[in-house]
C-alpha positions in Angstrom: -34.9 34.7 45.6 -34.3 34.6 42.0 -32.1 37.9 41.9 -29.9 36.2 44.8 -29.7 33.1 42.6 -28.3 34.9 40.0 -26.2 37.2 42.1 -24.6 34.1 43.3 -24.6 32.0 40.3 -23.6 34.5 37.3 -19.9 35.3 39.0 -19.5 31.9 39.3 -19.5 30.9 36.1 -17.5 33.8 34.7 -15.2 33.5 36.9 -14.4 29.8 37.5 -16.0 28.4 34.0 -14.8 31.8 31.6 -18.4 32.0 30.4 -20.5 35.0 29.4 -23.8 35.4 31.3 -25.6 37.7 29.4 -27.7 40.4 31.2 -30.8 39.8 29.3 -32.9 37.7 27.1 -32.4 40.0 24.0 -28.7 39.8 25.3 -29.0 35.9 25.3 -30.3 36.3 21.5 -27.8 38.2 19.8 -24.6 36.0 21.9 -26.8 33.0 20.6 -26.9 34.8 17.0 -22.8 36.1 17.1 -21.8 32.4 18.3 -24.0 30.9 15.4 -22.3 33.0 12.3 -19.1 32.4 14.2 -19.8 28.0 14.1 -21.4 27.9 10.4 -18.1 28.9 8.4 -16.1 26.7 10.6 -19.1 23.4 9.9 -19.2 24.5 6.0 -15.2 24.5 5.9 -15.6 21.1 7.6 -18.2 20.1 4.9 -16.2 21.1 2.0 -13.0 19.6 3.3 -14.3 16.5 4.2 -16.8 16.2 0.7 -13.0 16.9 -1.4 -11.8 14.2 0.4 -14.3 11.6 -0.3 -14.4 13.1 -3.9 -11.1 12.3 -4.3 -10.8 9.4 -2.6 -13.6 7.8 -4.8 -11.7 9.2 -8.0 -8.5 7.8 -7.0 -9.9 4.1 -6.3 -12.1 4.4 -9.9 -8.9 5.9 -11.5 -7.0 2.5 -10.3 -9.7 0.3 -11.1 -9.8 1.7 -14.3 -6.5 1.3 -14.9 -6.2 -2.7 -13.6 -8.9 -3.1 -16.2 -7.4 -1.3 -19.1 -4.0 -3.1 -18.8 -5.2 -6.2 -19.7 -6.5 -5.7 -22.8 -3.5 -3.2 -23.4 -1.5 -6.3 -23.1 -4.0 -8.3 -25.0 -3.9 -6.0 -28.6 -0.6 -5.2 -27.9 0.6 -9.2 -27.8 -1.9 -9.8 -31.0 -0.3 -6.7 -33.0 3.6 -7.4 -31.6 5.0 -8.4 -35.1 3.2 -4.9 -36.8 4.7 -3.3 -34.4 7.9 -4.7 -34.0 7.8 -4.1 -38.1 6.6 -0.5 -37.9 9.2 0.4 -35.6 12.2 -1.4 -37.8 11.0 0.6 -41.1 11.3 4.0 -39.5 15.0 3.3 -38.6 18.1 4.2 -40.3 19.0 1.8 -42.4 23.0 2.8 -41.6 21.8 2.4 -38.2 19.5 -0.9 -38.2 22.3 -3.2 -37.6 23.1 -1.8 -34.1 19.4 -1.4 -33.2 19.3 -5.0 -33.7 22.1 -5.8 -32.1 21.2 -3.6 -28.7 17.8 -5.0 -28.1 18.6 -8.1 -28.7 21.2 -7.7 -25.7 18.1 -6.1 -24.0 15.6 -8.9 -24.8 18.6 -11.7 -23.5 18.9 -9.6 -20.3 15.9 -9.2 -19.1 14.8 -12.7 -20.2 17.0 -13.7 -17.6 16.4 -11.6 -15.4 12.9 -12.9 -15.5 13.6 -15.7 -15.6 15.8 -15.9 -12.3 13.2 -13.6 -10.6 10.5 -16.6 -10.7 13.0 -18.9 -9.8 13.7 -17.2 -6.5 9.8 -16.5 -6.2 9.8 -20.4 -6.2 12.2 -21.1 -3.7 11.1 -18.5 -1.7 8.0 -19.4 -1.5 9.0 -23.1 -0.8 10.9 -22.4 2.2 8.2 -19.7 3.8 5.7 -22.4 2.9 7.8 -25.1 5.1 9.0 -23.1 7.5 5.6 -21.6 8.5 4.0 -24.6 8.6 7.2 -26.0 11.6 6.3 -23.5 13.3 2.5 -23.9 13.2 1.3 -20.9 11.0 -2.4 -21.4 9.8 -2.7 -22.0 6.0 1.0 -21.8 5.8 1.3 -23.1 2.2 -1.1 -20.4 1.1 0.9 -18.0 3.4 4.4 -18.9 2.1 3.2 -19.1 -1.5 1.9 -15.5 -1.6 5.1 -13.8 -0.3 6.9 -15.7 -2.4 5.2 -13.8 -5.0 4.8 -10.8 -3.8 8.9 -11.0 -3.3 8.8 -9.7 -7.0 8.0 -6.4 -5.3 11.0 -5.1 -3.1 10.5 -4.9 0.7 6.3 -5.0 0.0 6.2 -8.5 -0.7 8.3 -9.6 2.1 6.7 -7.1 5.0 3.2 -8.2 3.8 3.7 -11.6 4.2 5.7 -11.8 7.5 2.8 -9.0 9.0 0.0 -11.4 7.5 1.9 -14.8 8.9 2.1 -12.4 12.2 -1.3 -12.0 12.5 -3.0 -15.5 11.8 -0.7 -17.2 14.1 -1.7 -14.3 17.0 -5.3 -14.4 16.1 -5.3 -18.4 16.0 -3.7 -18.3 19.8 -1.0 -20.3 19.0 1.4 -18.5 21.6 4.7 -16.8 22.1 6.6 -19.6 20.7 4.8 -19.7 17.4 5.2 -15.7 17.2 8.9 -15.8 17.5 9.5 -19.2 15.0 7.6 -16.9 12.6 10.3 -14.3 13.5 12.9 -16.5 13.2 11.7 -18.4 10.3 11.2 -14.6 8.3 14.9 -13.5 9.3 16.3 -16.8 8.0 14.8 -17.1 4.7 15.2 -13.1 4.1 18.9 -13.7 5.4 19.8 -16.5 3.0 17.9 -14.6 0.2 20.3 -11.7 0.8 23.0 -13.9 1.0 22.9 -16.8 -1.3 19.4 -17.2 -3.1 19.0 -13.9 -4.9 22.9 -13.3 -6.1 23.5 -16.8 -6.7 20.1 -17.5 -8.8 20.2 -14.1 -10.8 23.3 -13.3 -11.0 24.0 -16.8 -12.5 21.7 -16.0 -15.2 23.0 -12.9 -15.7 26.1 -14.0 -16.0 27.1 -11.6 -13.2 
């Protein structure tokens, strides 16, 4: 009974499933023991790759914590010794040469003043008009929302995507509907529009003198 079993069973599976029936139980063993040294490489190659990758993802994030936490006081010491440095640098010039030294960085320190200063100024506005126009169109904490891509703005294309994506996603996840979805559409295409258009060039560039 069990031979017919078998007889019936065993071509079955080879043919229709592609397996190996071995003939024996010592046969069984050694398959066993060939498919086992063939799966432990493969699971310690899957080990190893997947320990580098936690490795280095924990290096990366304690190399950029490390480095938000150094800058900082970098900025503190270097703001407390500014002058010795500032006078360190001037005694090592020229002194046929100090004159236009002087002369080019103060141009650089007048240009990027203004720079600066027209960059926060468009932060502000921006940030105004995402803060009203978020909150017509119904957009949970909308001041905090508007505020913080105003801000992030200082960053090209980043601070403008994150804070349409997060306006996106509180108004969908508060259920305020379609019609909330596309005013924060519309109300991100305007304000990037007139940016483009008016706020940026006309803010910078007038302090720029451009």
């Amino acid at each position: 009974y069990v031979n017919g079993i078998r007889s019936g069973t065993v071509p079955w599976l080879e043919n229709e499933l592609g397996m190996v029936v071995p003939g024996s139980i010592s046969g069984a063993v050694d398959q066993f023991g060939q498919e086992i040294n063939e799966l432990v490489p493969r699971f310690l190659g899957w080990v190893t790759s997947l320990a580098a990758s936690l490795f280095s993802g924990t290096f990366s994030v304690v190399a950029k914590t490390a480095a938000v936490l150094m800058f900082p006081m970098f900025l503190f010491f270097l703001l407390k010794d500014y002058n010795f440095v500032i006078g360190t640098v001037d005694e090592l010039l020229p002194p046929r040469n100090k004159s236009v030294v002087h002369n080019i960085m103060l141009e650089i320190d007048k240009s990027l003043s203004a720079f600066l200063h027209g960059q926060f100024m468009v932060m502000l506005v921006l940030g105004t008009l995402y803060s009203v126009g978020y909150s017509i169109v119904g957009v949970p904490v909308a001041l905090g929302v508007g505020l913080l891509t105003g801000i992030l703005c200082f960053v090209p294309y980043f601070g403008a995507a994150t804070g349409f994506v997060s306006a996106l996603l509180l108004t969908i996840l508060a259920q305020k509907g379609a019609g909330a979805v596309i005013g924060v559409m519309v109300v991100f295409g305007s304000v990037q529009l007139l940016d483009a258009v008016l706020i940026t060039p006309k803010i910078i560039g007038g302090q720029l003198g451009l």
